[in-house]
N, C-alpha and C positions, 0 to 999 in steps of 0.2 A: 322322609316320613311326614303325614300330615300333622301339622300344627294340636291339634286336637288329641293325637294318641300320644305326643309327647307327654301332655299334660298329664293324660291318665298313668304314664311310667311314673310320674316324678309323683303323684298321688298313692301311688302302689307303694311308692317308697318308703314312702312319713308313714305311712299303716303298717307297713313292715317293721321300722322300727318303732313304732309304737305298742305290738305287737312283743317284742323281742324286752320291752319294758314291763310288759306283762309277764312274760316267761321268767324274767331276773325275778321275779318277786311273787311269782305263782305262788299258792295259796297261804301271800302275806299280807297284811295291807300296806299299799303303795305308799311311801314318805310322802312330804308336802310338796317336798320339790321336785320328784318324781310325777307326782301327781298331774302339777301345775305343767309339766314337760310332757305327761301323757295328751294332757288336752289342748295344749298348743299344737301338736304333731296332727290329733285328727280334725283340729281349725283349721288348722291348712292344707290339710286332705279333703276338704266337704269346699272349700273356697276353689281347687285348682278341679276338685269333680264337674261344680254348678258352671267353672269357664269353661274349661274341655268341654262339658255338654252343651254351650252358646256357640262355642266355636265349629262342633262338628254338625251344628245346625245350619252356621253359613255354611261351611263346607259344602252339605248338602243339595241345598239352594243353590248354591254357584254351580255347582256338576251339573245340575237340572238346567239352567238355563244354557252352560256353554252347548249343552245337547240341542239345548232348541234354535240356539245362534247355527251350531252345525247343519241344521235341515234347509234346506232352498228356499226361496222363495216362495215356492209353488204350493211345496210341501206344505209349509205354515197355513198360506191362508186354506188350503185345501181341509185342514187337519188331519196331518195324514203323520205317519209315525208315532213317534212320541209330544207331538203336540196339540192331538186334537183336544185339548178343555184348553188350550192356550185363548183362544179367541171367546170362549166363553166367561175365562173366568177375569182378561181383561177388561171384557164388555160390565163383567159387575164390581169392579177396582173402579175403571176409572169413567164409567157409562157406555152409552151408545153412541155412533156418530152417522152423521149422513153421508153419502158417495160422494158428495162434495168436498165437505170437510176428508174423508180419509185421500182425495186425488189430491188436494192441495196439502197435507201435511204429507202425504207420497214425495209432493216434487220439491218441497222444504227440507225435510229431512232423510229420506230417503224408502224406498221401497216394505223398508223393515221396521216402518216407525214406532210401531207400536212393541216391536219388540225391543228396540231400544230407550223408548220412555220407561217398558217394565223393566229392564235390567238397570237402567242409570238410579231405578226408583231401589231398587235392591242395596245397586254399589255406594249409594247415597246413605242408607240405612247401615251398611257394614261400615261407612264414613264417621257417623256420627259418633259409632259406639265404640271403635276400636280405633281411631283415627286410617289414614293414607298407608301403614304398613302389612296392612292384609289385601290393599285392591291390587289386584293384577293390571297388568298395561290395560288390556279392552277397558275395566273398569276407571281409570284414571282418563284415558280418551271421552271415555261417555259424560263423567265429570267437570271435563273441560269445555262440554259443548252447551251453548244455552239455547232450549227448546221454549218458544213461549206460548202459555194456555192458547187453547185455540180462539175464545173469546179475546186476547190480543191480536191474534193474526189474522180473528175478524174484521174487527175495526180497522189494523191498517190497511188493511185491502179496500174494505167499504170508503176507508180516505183517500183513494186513489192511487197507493202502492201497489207494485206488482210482487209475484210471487220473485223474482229474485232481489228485488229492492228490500223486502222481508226478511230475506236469507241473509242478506249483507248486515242487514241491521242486528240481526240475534250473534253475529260473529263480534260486532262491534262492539254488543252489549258486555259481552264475556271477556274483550278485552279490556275494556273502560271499568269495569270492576274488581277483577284478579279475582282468587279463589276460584271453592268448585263451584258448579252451578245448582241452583235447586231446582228438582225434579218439575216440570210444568204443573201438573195434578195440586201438587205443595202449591206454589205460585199462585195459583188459579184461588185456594182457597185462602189464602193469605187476604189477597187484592179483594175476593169478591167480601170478604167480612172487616175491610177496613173503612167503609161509608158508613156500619151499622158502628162501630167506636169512634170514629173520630168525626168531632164537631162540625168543625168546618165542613168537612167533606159533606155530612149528612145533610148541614143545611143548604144545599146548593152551591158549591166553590166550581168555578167552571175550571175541567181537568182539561189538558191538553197534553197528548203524547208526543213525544219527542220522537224520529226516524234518525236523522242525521245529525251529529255532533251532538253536544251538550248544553245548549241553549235558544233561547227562541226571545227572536224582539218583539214585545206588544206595543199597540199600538199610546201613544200619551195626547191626550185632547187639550187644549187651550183656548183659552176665549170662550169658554162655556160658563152655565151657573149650573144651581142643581135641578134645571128642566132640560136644559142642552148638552149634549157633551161639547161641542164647541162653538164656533163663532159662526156658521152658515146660519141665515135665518132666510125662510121663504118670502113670497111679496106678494099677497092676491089682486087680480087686476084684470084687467082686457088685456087682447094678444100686443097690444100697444106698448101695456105697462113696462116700464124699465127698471128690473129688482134693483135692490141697495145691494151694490159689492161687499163683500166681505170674503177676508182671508180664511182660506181653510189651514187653519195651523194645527197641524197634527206631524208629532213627532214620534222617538221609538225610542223605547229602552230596552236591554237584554234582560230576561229572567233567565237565570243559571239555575240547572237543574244541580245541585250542590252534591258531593258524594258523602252519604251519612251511613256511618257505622254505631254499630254498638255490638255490646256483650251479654250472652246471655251464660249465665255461670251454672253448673251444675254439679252435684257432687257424684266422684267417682261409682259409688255404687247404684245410685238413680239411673247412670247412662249404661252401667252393666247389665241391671239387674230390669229394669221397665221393659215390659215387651212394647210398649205405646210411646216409646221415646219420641219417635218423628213427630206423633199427634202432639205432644207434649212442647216440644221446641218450635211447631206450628203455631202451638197456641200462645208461647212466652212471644214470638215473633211480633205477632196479629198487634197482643196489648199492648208490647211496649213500643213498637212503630204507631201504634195511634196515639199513644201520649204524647212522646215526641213531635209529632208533627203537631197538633194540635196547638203545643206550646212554642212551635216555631212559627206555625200560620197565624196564631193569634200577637204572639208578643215577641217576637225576633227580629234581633235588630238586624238583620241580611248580612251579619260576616260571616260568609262560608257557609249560612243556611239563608231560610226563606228567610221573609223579612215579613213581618205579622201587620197584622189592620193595627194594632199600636207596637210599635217598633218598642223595644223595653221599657214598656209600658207606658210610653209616653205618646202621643197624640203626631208624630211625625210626621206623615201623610193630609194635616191639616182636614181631617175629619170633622163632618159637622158636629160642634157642640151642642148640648143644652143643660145650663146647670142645676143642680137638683135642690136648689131652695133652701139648702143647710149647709153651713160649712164643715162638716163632717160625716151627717148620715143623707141617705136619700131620703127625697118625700112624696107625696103620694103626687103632688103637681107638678114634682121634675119627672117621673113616671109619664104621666100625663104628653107634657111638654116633649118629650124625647119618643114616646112611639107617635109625634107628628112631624119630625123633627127630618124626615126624606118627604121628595117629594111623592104626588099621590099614585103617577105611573109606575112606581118603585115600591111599594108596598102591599100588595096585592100574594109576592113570595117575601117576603120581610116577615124575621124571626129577631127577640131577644135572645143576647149569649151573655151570662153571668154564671160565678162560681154558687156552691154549695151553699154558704155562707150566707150571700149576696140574696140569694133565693131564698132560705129563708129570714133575713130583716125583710124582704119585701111581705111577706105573708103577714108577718108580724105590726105591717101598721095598719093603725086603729084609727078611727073616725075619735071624734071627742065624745061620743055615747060609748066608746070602748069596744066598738063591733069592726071584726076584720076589716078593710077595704078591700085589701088583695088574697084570694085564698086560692087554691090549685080544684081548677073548674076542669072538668074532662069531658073533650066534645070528640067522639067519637075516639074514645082513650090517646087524647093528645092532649097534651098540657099548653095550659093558655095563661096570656096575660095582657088583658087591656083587647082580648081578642085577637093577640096574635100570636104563635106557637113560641115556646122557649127552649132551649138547651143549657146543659152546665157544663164548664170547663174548669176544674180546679187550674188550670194556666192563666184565666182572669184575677186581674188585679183585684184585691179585697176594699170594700168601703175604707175609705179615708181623707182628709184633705187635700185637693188637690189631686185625686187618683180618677179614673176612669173604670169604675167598675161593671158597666154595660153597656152592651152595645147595641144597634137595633141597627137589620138591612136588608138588603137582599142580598144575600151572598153572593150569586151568581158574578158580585164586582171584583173579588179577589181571586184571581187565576194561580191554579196549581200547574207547572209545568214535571213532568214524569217522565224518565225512560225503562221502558221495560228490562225484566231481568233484575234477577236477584242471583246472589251467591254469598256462601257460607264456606270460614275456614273455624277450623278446631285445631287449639293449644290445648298443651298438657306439660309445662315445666314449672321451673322456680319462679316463676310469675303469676303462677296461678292458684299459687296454696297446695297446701298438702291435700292429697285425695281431692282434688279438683279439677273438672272440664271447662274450658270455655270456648265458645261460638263466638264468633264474628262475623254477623250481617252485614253486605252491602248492599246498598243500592243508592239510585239518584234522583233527587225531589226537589225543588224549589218555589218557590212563589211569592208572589205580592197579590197587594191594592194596586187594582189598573181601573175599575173605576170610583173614583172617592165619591162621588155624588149620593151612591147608592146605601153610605152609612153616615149613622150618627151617633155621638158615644156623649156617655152619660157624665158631666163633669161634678166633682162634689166641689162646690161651692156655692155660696149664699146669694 
């Protein structure tokens, strides 16, 4: 018997005897304790109604889809049987695509792709809300496989992978992470709304995808200053002229794409009762993957995560200084001093990054007539300072002695390395409180400062 009609026997039952509580006491009024016993009985009667009716709604859902897994190939895209709004009503879930994109996710995932991004997007949805003991084998299969947005498996193609070097790589992804997988669609919106939260990324951090294994060496320049990266310099002259030698010292360090989790907690009835749960865990995803990174790109000190433009908050990376004229607060001349503070090839994409805080003591100094210096100018609604665009990160260090509270660069010098693929597990026991769910996000990110030339951070001192 389905899951769902059970529910409604064991609801028939508490109103049965709730019912039979009424008949003891037909036209008396009910004790207190009787009372309190009648309205517990159909608490729990209207609680096991609203699940039996969640339940026989997947139910539903799942029959409807194993029907359309049932029809051929042909059948489908034909829409012939019971699927013809299949194709329509994917095209307005998850858009439209071109005969390119659908031949190459054809020979990725297979002939039926789009019927299995719609059911893993289902099995994934009956995942979140009820955990792993309602999916059936198909759906625990679909789960286990990572499909990536097709703007991923643009790019690695357009980098010069082929279609089974892609396939290799999404099998990889899902092993290097454990758990299920999250739906592409999910993925897609995840990744495309994490440049607009998180700092770094937005103000230019150069990303790099990862294919094979879990890290990537960049390059390390020496023998440079902040016009060169390293020690070649040209000689002009006639075809005579004999250049001055110099060593090309360039060496390599690994950046580790690091495996970072976290928790997204939820209470029992929010993951029952939300018809928008997915949007909902989508959207806890987005925010708190862009804090995190943020406060690892800017200020991590690289165990196990990236390693930030000031490593715990300290200047690690030998960043250009310039100190801000006070031994505790900033001034309007270390301001000054600090957005000149890279060179001038380098500053053309150069943005300020300071906290909340930070932002406002700068607004706040005054010339000796008492009149602003610095106030938030908007040139084509972009915020400016000293003419050059700024961001806030509550992960920057706050005004104090001796701190670093802003930074000025072109970002493009700090490399984010990434591999695609995300996957999500859900708990529900003595670990996670009473009436509580928890998600556990993984994925792999890491990064540094590969080129330091391109920043300069703001030192408080006199």
């Amino acid at each position: 018997m389905e899951k769902y009609k059970v529910l409604i026997g064991q609801a028939q039952g508490l109103v049965a005897k709730a019912d039979g509580l009424l008949a003891e006491f037909e036209g008396k009024e009910l004790p207190a304790e009787k009372l309190a016993e009648f309205d517990a009985l159909m608490k729990q009667a209207d609680a096991l109604k609203a699940q039996a009716e969640r339940l026989r709604q997947v139910a539903e859902r799942d029959a409807e889809l194993k029907a359309l897994g049932a029809a051929g190939p042909a059948e489908r895209e034909t829409g012939g049987g019971e699927d013809k709004t299949f194709g329509p009503v994917y095209t307005m879930r998850f858009g439209d695509e071109s005969k390119e994109q659908a031949a190459i996710m054809a020979d990725l995932v297979g002939a039926d792709y789009r019927q299995q991004i719609a059911e893993q997007n289902v099995a994934f949805a009956k995942y979140l809300r009820w955990g792993d003991r309602l999916l059936d084998g198909r759906e625990v299969r679909l789960l286990m496989k990572q499909i990536f947005p097709w703007a991923q498996v643009e790019y690695l193609l357009k980098n010069g992978m082929s279609v089974g070097q892609v396939k290799t790589t999404m099998v990889e992804a899902q092993g290097s992470l454990g758990g299920y997988a999250v739906p592409p669609n999910v993925q897609a919106q995840i990744v495309s709304r994490l440049p607009g939260r998180s700092v770094v990324r937005s103000a230019g951090a150069n990303v790099i995808e990862l294919t094979n294994g879990n890290a990537v060496d960049v390059p390390v320049y020496t023998g440079g200053n902040s016009r060169y990266r390293g020690a070649l310099r040209g000689v002009w002259g006639n075809e005579t002229k004999t250049p001055t030698a110099a060593n090309a010292t360039l060496g390599q360090t690994p950046v580790i794409a690091q495996v970072y989790t976290y928790k997204v907690g939820m209470s029992q009835t929010l993951v029952e009762d939300a018809a928008n749960l997915v949007q909902l865990i989508q959207s806890d995803i987005t925010d708190t993957l862009a804090i995190d990174e943020d406060e690892a790109f800017l200020i991590g000190d690289g165990a196990n995560k990236p390693r930030g433009l000031l490593p715990s908050s300290a200047n690690g990376d030998s960043l250009a200084t310039v100190n801000s004229g006070d031994a505790s607060a900033l001034t309007a001349d270390g301001l000054i001093g600090l957005s000149d503070g890279i060179d001038e090839q380098y500053m053309a994409q150069a943005r300020f990054v300071f906290n909340k805080a930070t932002g406002t003591a700068i607004r706040k100094l005054k010339s000796g007539g008492g009149e602003y210096l610095f106030d938030r100018d908007l040139v084509n609604n972009q915020r400016t300072l000293l003419g050059y665009p700024f961001v806030r990160s509550e992960a920057m260090p706050d005004i104090a002695g001796s701190a670093y509270p802003v930074l000025f660069g072109d970002f493009s010098g700090y490399w984010i390395v990434q591999k695609a693929g995300l996957t999500i597990a859900r708990f529900q026991d003595s670990n996670t409180g009473v009436n509580m769910v928890e998600y556990h996000v993984r994925r792999r990110v890491g990064g540094r400062c590969v080129e330091t030339w391109k920043f300069a951070a703001q030192y408080v001192s006199a």
